[in-house]
VOPARO-40367 format. One record per residue (C-alpha): residue in three letters; z, x, y. Coordinates in steps of 0.25 Angstrom, whole numbers. Example, Ala and Ser with C-alpha at 12.3 -4.5 7.8 and 13.67 -1.06 7.14 Angstrom:
2
  res      z      x      y
  ALA     31     49    -18
  SER     29     55     -4
//
This chain:
481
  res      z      x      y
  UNK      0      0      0
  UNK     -3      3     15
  UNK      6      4     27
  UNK      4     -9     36
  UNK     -4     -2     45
  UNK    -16     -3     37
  UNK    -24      4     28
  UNK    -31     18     33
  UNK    -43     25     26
  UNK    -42     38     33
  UNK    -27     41     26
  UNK    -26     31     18
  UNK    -17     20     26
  UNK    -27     16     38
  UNK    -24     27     49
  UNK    -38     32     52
  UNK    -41     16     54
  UNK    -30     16     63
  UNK    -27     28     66
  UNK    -13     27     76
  UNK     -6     22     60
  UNK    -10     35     53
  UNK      2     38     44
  UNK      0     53     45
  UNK     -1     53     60
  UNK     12     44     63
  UNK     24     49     65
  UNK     32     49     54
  UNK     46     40     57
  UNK     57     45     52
  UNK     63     32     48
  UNK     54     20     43
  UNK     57      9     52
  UNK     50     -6     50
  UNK     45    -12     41
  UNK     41     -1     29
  UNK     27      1     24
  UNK     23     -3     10
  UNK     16     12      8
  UNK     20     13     -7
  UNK     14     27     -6
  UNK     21     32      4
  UNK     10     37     14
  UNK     13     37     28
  UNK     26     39     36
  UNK     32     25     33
  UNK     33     28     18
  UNK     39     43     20
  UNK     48     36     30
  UNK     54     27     20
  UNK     54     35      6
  UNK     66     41      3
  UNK     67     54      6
  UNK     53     56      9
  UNK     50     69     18
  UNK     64     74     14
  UNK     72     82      4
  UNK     81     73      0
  UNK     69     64     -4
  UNK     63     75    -13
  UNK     53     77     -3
  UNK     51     85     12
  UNK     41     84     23
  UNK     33     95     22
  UNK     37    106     32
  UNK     25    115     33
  UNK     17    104     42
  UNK     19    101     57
  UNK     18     87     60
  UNK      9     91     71
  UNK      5     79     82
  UNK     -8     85     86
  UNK    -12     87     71
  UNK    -10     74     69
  UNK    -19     69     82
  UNK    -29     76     77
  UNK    -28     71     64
  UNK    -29     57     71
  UNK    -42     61     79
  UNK    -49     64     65
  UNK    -44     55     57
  UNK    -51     43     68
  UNK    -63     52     68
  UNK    -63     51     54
  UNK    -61     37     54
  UNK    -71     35     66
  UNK    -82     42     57
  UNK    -78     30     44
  UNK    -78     19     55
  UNK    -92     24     63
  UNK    -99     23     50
  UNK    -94     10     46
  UNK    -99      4     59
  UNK   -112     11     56
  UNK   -112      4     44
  UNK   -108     -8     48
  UNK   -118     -9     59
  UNK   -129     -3     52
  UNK   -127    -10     39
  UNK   -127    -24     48
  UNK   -140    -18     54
  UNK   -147    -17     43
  UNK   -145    -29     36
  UNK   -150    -37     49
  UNK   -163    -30     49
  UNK   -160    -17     55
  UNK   -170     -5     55
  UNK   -171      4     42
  UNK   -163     15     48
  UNK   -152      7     49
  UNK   -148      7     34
  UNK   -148     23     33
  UNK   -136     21     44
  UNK   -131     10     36
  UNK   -131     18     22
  UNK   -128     30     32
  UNK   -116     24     37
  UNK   -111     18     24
  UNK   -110     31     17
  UNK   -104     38     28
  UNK    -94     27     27
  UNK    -93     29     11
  UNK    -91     45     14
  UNK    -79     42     24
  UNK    -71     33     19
  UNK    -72     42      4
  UNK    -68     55     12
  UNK    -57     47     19
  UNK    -53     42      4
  UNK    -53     57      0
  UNK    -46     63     13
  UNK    -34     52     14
  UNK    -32     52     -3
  UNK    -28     67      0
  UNK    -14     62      9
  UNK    -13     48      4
  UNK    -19     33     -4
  UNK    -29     30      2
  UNK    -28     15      9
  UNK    -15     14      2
  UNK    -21     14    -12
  UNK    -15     22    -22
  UNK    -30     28    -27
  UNK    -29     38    -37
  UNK    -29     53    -33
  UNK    -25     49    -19
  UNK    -15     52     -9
  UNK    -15     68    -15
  UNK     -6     75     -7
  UNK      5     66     -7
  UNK      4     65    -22
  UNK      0     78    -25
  UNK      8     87    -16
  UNK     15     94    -28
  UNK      2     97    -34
  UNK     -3    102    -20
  UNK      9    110    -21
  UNK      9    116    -34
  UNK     -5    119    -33
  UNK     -4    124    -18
  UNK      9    133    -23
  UNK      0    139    -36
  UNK    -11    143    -27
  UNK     -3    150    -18
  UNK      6    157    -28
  UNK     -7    161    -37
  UNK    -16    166    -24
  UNK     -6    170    -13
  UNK      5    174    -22
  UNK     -1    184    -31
  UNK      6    198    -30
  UNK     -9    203    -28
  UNK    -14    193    -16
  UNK      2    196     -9
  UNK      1    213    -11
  UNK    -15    211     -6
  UNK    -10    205      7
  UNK      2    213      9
  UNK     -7    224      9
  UNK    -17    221     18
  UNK     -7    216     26
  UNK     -1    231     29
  UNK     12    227     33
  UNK     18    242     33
  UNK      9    246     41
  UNK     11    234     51
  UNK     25    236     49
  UNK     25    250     53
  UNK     15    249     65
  UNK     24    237     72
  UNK     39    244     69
  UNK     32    257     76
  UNK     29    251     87
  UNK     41    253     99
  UNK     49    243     99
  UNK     47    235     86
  UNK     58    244     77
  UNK     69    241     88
  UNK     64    226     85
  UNK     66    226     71
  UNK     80    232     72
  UNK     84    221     81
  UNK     80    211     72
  UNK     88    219     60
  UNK    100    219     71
  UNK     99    205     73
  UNK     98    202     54
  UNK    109    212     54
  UNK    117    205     65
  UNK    115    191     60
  UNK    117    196     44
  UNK    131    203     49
  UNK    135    191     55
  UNK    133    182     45
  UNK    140    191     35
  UNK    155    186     33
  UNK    164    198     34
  UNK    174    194     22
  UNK    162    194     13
  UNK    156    207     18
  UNK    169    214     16
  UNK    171    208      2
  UNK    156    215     -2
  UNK    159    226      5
  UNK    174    228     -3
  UNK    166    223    -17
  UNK    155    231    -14
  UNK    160    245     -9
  UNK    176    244     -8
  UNK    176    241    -25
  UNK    165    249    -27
  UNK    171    263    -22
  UNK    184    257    -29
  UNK    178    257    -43
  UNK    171    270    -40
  UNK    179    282    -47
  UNK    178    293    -35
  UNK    182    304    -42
  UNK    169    307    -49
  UNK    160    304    -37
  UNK    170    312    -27
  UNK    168    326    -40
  UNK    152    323    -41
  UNK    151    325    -25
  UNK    161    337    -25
  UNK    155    343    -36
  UNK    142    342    -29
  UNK    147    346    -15
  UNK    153    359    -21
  UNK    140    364    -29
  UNK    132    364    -16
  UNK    144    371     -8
  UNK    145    361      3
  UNK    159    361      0
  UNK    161    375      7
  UNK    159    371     21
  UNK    173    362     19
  UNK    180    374     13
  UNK    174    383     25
  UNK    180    373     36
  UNK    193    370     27
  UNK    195    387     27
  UNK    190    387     42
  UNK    202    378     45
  UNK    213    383     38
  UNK    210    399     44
  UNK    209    391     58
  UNK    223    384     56
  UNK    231    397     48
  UNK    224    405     62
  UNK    230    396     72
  UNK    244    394     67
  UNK    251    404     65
  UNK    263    398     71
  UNK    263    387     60
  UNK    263    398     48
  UNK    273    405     56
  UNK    283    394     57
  UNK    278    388     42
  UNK    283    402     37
  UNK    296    402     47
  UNK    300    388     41
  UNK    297    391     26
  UNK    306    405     28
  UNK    320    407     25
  UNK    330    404     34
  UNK    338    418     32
  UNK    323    426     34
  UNK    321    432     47
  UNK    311    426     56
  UNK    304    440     59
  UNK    304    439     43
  UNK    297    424     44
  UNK    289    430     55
  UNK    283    441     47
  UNK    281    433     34
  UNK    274    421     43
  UNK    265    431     50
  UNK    259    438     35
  UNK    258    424     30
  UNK    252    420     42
  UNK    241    430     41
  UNK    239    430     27
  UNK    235    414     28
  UNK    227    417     37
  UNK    219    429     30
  UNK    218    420     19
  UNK    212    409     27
  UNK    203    418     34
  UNK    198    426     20
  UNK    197    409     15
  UNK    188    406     29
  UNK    179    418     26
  UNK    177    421     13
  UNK    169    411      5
  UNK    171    416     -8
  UNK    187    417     -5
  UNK    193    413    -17
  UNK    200    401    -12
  UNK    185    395     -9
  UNK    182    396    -22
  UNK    196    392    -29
  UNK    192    378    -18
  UNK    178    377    -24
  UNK    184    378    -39
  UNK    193    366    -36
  UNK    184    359    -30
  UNK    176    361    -41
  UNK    185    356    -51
  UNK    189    346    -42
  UNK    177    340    -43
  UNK    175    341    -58
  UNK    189    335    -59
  UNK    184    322    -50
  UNK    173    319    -59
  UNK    179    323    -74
  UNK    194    323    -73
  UNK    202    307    -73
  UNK    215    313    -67
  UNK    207    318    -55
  UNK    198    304    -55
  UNK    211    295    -55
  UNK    218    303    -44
  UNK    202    301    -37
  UNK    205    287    -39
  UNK    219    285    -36
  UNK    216    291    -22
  UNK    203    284    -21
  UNK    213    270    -23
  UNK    224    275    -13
  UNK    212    277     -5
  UNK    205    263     -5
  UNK    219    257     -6
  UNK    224    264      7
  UNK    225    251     19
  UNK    216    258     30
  UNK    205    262     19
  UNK    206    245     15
  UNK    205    242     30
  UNK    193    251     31
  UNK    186    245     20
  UNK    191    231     26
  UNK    184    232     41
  UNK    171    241     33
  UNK    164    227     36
  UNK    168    226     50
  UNK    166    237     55
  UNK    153    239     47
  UNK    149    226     52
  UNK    153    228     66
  UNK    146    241     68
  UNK    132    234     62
  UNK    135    223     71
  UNK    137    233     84
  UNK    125    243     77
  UNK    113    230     77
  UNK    118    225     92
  UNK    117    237     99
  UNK    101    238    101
  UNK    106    254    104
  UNK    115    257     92
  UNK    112    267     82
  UNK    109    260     70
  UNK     99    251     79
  UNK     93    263     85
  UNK     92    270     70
  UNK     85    257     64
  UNK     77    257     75
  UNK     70    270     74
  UNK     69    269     58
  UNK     63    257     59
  UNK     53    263     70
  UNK     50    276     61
  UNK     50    267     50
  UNK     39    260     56
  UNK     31    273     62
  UNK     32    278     49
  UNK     25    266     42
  UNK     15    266     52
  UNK     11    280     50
  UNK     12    281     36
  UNK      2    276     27
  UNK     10    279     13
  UNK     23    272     17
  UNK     15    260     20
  UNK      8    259      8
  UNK     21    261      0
  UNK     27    249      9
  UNK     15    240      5
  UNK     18    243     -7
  UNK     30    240     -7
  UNK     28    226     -1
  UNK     17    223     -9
  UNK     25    224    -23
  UNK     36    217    -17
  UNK     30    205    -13
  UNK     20    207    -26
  UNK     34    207    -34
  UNK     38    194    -26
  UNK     27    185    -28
  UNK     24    191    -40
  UNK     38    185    -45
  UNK     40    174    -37
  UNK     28    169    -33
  UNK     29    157    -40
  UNK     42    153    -34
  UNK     36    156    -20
  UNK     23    147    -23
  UNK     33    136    -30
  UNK     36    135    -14
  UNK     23    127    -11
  UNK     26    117    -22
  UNK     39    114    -21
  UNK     38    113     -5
  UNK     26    105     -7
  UNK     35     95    -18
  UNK     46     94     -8
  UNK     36     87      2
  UNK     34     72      4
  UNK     19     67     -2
  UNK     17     57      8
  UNK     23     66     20
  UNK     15     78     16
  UNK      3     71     15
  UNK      4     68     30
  UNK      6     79     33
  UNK     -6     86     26
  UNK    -14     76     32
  UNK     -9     79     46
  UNK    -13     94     44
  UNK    -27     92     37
  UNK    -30     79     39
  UNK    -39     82     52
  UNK    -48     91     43
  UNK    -49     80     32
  UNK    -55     70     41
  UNK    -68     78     42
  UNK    -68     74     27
  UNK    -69     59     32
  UNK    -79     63     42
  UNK    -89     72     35
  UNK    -87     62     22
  UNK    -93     50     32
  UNK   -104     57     40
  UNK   -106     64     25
  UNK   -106     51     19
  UNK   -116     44     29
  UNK   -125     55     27
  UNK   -127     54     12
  UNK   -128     40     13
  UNK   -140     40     23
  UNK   -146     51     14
  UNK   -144     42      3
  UNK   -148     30      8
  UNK   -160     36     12
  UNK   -165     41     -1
  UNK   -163     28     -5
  UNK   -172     22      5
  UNK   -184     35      2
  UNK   -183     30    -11
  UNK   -183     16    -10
//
């Protein structure tokens, strides 16, 4: 059944015979008031209006979002659909008139523009049958193989989506474009121009901004003490602390500390003399006399400080080596002996344990966030500044050399190769299952306001292509008559 307004052979309900009804150029009201159309089928806004649900999710259905419900599209679809119509109607009147002509005696040419006429007629109303069955039944009538899109959409859909998964989404078409697109090099000409790498570091300021803020700092802290505060707690030290000892010792770095350690210990026995002297006046007897005490502090005093001086200067001085033999075996003992491991531990406990080393690790968070937070607002800071240039070299760098773009474009191309390669079914199933979201009689309108315009040429070409083949005809007829 129809709406009241009439039937319409250009879509099917009447518009293109009055046009100012047209279902797919009224707005669409967003509550049916009145009394309500009888359209069993739905077509036209009326019957979207009052199924439940229809255009929306909870009605299993949504109006499709790609299409822009655009006033001026749907003038123009207006304009063609009368001319369209005009083209139908102008060749009923010729027929009419001629047809009348003729059978009062008009002249012989008046049947060619009868037969004329009559055909283009013909041709017109079957193309407008062809064009509206795509969007809807035509007249109402549920025709077979009518009113495609609305019943077919998923089909459109599924089809649509293995068309594009098979010939857009092959991982050979996607590595071709990416390719010729030469986005390395692009990349690298745009970052060294002056000016766009202090661009980009203000946009990763600003993701490093909001992705701080929205952080909650009790469950930052938590990863950061599950992560790292357990992780050195599981870790045994002392075979790690042996294995870089014993390293540090075969290359000899460790001799700069002895040097500065014997340094210092000449440097202090030199400059206080009157702190030996008072050490060994102290330790003496109480009965000894003090030039006694005197005499002794002075030869101990000048012995310690031979003995430092021969320790400062002489790297083969026996105590050197006796510190290079402990540490040695000190370091053998870190990674092989349990006694040393567990002391390790037990100091490595009292360690952690200790309250300002817990508040350290408590505010690491804080302060860690804090500093970034100061670092990415400060167009002049150091980080920003050192982004900044790495960014630009970076860029000069890709633009100059050929061989790091070529690794990068590769790169690229065998991930998004792996990507659709894996899931390009699941991205192609998004055509589908968008398109099955949508609501028939909604998206047809919709269609039809974006290429409707086009189609009515159909209507056009399809009368004056019609009326042509019947003058032809019609002629033949008379040659062999």
């Amino acid at each position: 059944m129809q709406t009241a307004q009439g039937p319409d052979p250009s879509t099917g309900g009447g518009a293109d015979l009055d046009p100012p009804t047209d279902p797919v150029l009224r707005p669409v009201p967003a509550v049916a008031t009145g009394p309500a159309p009888t359209d069993t089928e739905g077509a036209g806004p009326a019957a979207s209006a009052r199924r439940p649900g229809a255009g929306s999710p909870a009605g299993g259905a949504s109006t499709p979002t790609g299409f822009v419900d655009d006033p001026e599209k749907r003038a123009r679809l207006r304009r063609m659909k009368a001319v369209a119509l005009s083209f139908l109607l102008g060749a009923a009147v010729v027929w009419v008139v001629f047809l009348l002509w003729e059978r009062n005696g008009g002249p012989a040419f008046t049947g060619y523009v009868r037969a004329a006429a009559e055909a283009g007629m013909v041709g017109g109303l079957a193309d407008w049958f062809a064009v509206t069955a795509l969007f809807r039944h035509p007249l109402g009538i549920k025709i077979p193989h009518t009113a495609l899109i609305p019943r077919k959409k998923d089909q459109l859909g599924a089809a649509l989506s293995d068309f594009v998964g098979g010939n857009f989404l092959a991982p050979t078409v996607v590595g071709e474009k990416l390719r010729a697109a030469q986005i390395s090099a692009r990349l690298g000409g745009w970052l060294s121009t002056p000016g766009n790498a202090a661009r980009v570091t203000a946009e990763l300021a600003t993701v490093v901004r909001g992705a701080v803020t929205v952080l909650r700092d009790d469950e930052i802290q938590a990863v950061v003490d599950q992560a790292v505060t357990r992780r050195v707690v599981a870790q045994p030290w002392g075979p790690p602390l042996g294995r870089l000892l014993a390293g540090v010792l075969a290359d000899g770095s460790h001799r700069r500390l002895v040097d500065l350690i014997c340094d210092r210990a000449y440097d202090w026995v030199r400059n206080n003399h009157e702190t030996v002297m008072a050490l060994v006046s102290k330790q003496a007897p109480s009965w000894s006399p003090r030039f006694v005490d005197g005499l002794i502090a002075d030869r101990l005093y000048a012995e310690a400080l031979s003995f430092a001086w021969a320790v400062k200067s002489d790297p083969d001085h026996p105590l050197r080596k006796a510190i290079d033999r402990f540490l040695v075996s000190f370091a053998a003992d870190l990674q092989d002996d349990p006694e040393t491991g567990e002391r390790v531990e037990a100091i490595k406990q009292q360690l952690l344990e200790h309250p300002d080393v817990q508040a350290l690790i408590s505010r690491a968070w804080s302060t860690g966030k804090a500093m970034l937070l100061d670092a990415a607002e400060d167009p002049s800071s150091q980080l920003r500044l050192r982004v900044t240039d790495g960014i630009a070299r970076f860029g000069q760098r890709l633009d100059t050399d050929a061989e790091l773009r070529d690794k990068i474009d590769g790169w690229m191309v065998d991930a998004a190769s792996y990507v659709v390669g894996r899931y390009s079914t699941e991205i192609s199933t998004l055509i589908s299952d968008t398109v099955a979201r949508w609501d028939g009689p909604e998206t047809s309108r919709k269609v039809e306001l974006q290429v409707g315009r086009d189609l009515q040429f159909i209507r056009i070409n399809g009368t004056l292509v019609g009326a042509l083949a019947g003058l032809v005809i019609y002629t033949v007829g008379e040659l062999l008559v």
